[in-house]
C-alpha positions as CSV (number, residue, x, y, z in Angstrom):
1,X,1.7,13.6,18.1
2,X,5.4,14.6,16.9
3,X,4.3,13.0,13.7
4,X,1.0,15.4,12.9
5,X,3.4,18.0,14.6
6,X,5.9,17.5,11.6
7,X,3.0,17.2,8.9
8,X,1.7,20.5,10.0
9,X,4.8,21.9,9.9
10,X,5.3,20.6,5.7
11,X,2.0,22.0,5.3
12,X,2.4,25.5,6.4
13,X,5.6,25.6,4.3
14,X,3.3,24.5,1.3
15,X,1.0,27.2,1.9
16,X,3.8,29.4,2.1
17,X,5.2,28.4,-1.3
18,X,1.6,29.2,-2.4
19,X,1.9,32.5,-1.7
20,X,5.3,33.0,-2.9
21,X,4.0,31.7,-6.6
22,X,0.9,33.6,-6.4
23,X,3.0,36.8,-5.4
24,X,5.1,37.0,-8.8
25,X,4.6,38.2,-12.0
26,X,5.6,35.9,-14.1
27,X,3.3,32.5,-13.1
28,X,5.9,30.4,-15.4
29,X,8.4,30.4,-12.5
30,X,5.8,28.1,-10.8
31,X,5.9,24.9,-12.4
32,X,5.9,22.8,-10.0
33,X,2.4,24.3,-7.9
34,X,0.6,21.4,-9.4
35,X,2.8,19.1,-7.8
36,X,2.7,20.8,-4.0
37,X,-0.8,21.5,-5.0
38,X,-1.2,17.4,-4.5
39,X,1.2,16.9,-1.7
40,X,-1.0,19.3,0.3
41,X,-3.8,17.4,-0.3
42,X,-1.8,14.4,0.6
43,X,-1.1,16.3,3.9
44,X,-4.1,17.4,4.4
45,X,-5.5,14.0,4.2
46,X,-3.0,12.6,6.1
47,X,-3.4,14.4,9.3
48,X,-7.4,13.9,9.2
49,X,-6.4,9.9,9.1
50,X,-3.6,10.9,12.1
51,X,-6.0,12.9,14.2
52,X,-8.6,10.5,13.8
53,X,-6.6,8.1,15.1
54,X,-5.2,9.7,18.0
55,X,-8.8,10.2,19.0
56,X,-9.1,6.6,19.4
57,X,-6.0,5.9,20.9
58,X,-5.9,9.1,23.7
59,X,-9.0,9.9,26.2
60,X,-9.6,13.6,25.6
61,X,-11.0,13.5,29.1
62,X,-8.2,13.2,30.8
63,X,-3.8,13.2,29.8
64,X,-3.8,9.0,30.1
65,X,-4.2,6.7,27.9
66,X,-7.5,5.2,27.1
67,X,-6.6,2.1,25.5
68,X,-3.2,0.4,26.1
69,X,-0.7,-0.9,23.3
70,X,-0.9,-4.3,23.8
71,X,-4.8,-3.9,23.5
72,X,-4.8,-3.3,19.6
73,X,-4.4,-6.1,17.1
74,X,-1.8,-6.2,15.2
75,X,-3.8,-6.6,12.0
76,X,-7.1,-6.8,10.1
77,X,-7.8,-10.5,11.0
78,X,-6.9,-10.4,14.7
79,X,-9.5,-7.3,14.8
80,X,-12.2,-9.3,13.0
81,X,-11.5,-12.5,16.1
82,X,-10.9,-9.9,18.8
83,X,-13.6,-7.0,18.0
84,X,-16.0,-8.5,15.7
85,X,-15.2,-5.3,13.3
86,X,-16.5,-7.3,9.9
87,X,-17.3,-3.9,7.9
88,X,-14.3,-2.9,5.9
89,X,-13.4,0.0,6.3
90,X,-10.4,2.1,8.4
91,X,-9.4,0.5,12.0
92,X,-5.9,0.7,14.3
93,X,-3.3,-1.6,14.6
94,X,0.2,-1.4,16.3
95,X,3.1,-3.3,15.6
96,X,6.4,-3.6,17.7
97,X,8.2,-0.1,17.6
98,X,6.0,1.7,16.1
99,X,2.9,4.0,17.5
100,X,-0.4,2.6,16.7
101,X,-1.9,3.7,13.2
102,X,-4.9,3.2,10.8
103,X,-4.7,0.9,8.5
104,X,-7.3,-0.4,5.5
105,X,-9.5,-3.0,6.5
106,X,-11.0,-5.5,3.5
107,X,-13.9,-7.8,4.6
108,X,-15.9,-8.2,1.0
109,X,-13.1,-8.6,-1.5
110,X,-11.9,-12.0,-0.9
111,X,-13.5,-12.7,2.6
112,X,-12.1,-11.3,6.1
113,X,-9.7,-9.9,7.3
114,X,-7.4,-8.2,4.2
115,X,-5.8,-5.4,5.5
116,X,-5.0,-3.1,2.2
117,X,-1.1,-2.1,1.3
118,X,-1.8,-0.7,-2.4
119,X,-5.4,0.2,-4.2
120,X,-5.9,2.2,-7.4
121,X,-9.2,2.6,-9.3
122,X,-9.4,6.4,-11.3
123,X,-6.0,7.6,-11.4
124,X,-6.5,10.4,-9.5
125,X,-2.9,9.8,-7.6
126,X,0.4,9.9,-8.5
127,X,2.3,7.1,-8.1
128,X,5.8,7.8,-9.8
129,X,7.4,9.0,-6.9
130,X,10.8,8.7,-4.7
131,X,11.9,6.7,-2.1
132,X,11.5,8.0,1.1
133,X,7.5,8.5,0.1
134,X,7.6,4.7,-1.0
135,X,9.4,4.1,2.5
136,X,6.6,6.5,4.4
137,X,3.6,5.5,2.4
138,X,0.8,7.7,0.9
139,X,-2.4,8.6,-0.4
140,X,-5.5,8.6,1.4
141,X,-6.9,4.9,2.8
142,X,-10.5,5.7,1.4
143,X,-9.4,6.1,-1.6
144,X,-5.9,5.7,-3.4
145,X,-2.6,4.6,-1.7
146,X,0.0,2.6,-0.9
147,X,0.8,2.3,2.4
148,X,4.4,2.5,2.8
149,X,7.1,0.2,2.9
150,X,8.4,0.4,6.4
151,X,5.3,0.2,7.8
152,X,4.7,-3.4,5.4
153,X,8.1,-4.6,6.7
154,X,7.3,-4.2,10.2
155,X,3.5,-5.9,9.3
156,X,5.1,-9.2,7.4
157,X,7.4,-9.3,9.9
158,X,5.2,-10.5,12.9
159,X,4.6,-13.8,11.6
160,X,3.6,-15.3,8.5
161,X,1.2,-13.4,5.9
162,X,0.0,-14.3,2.7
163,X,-1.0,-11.3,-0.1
164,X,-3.8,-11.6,-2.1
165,X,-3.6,-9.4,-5.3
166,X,-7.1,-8.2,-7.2
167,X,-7.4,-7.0,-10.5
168,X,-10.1,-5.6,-13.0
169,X,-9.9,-4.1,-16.5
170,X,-11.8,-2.0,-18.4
171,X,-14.5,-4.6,-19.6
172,X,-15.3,-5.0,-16.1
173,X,-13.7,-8.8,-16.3
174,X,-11.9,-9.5,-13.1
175,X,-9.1,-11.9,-11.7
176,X,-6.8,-12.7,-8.5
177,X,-3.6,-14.2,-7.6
178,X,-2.8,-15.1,-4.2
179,X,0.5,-16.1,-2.8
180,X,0.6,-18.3,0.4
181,X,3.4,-16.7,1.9
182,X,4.7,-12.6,1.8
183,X,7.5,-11.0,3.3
184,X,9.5,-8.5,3.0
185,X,13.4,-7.2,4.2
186,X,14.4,-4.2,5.8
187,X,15.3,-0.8,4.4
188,X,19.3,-2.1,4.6
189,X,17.9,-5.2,2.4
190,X,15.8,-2.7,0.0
191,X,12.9,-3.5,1.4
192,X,13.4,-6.9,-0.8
193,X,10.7,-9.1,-1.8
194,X,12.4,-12.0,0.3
195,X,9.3,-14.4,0.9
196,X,7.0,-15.2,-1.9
197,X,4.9,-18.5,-1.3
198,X,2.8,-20.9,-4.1
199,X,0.8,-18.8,-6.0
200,X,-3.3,-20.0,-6.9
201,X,-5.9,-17.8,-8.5
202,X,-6.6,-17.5,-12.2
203,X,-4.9,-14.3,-13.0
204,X,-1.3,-16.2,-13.8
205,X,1.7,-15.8,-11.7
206,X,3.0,-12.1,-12.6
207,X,5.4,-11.6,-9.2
208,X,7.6,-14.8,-9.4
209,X,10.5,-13.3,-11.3
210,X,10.4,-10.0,-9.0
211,X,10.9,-12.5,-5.6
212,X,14.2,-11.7,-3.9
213,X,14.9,-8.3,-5.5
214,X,15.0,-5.2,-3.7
215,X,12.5,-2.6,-4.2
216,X,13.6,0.2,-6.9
217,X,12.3,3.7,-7.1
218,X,13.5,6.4,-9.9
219,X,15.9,7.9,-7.4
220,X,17.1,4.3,-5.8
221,X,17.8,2.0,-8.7
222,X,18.1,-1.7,-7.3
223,X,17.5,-3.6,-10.0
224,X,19.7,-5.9,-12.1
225,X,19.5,-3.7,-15.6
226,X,23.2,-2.4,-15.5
227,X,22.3,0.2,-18.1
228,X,18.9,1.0,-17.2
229,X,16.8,2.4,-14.1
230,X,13.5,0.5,-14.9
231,X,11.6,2.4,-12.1
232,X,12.4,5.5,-14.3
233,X,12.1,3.1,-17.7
234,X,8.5,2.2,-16.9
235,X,7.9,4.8,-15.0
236,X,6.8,3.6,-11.5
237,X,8.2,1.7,-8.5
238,X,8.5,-1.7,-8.0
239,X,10.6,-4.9,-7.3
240,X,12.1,-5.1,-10.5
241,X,14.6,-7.3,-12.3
242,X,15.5,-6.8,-15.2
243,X,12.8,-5.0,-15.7
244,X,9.3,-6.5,-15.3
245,X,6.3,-9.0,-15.4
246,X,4.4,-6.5,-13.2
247,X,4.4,-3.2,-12.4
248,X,1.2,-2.5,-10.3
249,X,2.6,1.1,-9.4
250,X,3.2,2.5,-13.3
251,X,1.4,4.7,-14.9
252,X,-2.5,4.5,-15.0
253,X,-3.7,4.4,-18.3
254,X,-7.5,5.2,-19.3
255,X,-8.9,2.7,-21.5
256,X,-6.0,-0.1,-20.6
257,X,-4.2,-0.5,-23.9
258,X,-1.2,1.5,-24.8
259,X,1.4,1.7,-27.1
260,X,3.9,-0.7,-28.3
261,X,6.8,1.3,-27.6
262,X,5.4,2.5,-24.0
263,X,6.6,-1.1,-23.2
264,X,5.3,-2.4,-19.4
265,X,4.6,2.0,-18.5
266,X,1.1,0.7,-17.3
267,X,0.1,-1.4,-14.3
268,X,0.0,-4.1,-15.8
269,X,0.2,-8.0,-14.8
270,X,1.7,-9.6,-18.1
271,X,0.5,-12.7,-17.0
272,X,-3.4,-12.0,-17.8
273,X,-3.1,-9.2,-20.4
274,X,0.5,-9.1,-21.4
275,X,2.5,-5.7,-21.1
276,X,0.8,-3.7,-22.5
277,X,-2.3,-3.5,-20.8
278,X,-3.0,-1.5,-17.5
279,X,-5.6,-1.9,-15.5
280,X,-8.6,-0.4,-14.0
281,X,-8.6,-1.5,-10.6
282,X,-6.0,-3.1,-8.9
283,X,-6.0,-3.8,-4.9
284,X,-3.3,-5.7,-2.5
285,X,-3.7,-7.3,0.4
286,X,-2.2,-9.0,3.3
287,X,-3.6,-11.4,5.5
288,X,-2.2,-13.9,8.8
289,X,-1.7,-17.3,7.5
290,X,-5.1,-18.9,9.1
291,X,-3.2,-22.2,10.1
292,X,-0.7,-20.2,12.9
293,X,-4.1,-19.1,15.3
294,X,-5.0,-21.0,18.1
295,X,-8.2,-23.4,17.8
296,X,-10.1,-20.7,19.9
297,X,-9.4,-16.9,19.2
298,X,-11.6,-14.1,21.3
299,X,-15.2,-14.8,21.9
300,X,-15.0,-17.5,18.3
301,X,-15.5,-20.8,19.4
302,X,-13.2,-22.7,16.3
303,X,-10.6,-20.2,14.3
304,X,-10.0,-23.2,11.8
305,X,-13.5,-23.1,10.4
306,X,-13.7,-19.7,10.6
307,X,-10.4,-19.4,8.2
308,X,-12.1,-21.5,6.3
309,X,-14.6,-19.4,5.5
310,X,-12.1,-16.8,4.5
311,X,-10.5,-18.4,1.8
């Protein structure tokens, strides 16, 4: 509640700036209303996904609770065992210290249980942005986002997950890479890519050089360039090194290719297409490691072949 409290609160100062840059006669003092123009779509988004939830989570009929903490998984897979929820789609989760909150649900993709950290498919967000939006997530979970950095610490830190990373270009050709094991530190480690498992899938391994650096954003440079800020270089954010192999939150490019000397300013996955080539679609995903449930899970009578038919 303090949270929709607070977005209401940036959105009514939003709406106020409106009317300020509305009110003046000269409309070139308003360059940045295109800018707040999205955050209040942002916001306004937001607090639909926020209210929604708290419907779930509180019985309007009465001031109690109507479904306790420790009933909600604490991710996509764990509601697929526990509630049978196989459409993708939006459902809650709670992890230790934080409130329950919506997350992305992915059953079609590359089979159950994906919960969704980062899609983008028409370019119709802006994804060059700082780091305490990195650190808060955002974007709209129908459509595109990235879900936010403390909230994917507190998710990898449960137990073991593995991500799963989708990408299509503009010839409609798609790949995958998926990584056995994903983790990440806390916002004193940079929200570091600290675990990064064997990698399978066909669309090369574009994330290995990025394991173990710290997350880098155009106003927190963590990489190892000493001259350079690659997040403002190539124009995204990202664990970079020195600078990239991938870069999955750049610039989205119509038509994929770009420019020589736009060097790695796309999302692209040099692996597959090199650097300079960004793509149409890409989604990530998390998932438990299958192997660390129990034989039985819920009302399914044998977990093992049911991760099976995951993978």
């Amino acid at each position: 509640m303090k949270l929709v409290r607070t977005n209401v609160e940036k959105l009514f100062k939003l709406i106020c700036i409106h009317f300020v840059c509305f009110s003046v006669v000269n409309y070139g003092q308003c360059q940045d209303l295109a800018h707040s123009m999205e955050k209040m779509h942002e916001l306004v988004l937001n607090l639909q996904e926020q209210l929604e939830a708290l419907k779930a989570y509180v019985n309007p009929s009465s001031s109690t609770f109507s479904k306790a903490e420790s009933d909600y998984p604490t991710s996509c897979l764990t509601s697929f065992f526990n509630e049978s929820k196989v459409e993708s789609g939006i459902h809650t989760i709670r992890v230790p210290g934080m409130a329950p909150f919506p997350v992305a649900c992915d059953n079609c993709l590359a089979g159950y249980g994906w919960l969704v950290i980062q899609r983008r498919f028409n370019g119709s967000l802006n994804f060059y942005r700082n780091w305490k939006e990195y650190r808060e997530g955002f974007g709209n979970l129908n459509g595109e986002f990235f879900i936010g950095l403390e909230k994917l610490r507190a998710i990898t830190a449960l137990e073991p997950f593995e991500l799963y990373v989708a990408l299509e270009d503009f010839n409609g050709t798609t790949r995958s890479a998926k990584f056995d094991e994903f983790a990440i530190g806390n916002e004193e480690d940079g929200y570091a890519l600290n675990v990064l498992g064997a990698y399978t899938g066909n669309a090369g391994d574009s994330l290995r050089s990025h394991r173990k650096m710290k997350f880098s954003t155009y106003d927190r440079d963590n990489d190892r360039e000493f001259h350079r800020n690659c997040a403002f270089l190539h124009v995204g954010a990202w664990w970079y090194n020195s600078c990239v192999d991938s870069n999955l939150n750049g610039q989205y490019i119509e038509g994929g290719k770009y420019e020589e000397n736009l060097f790695a300013r796309g999302m692209c996955w040099r692996a597959w297409r090199g650097h300079n080539y960004g793509y149409k679609f890409t989604q990530m995903m998390i998932r438990p490691k299958c192997r660390h449930f129990p034989a039985t899970f819920g009302n399914k009578n044998n977990t093992r072949q049911h991760c099976q038919a995951l993978s």
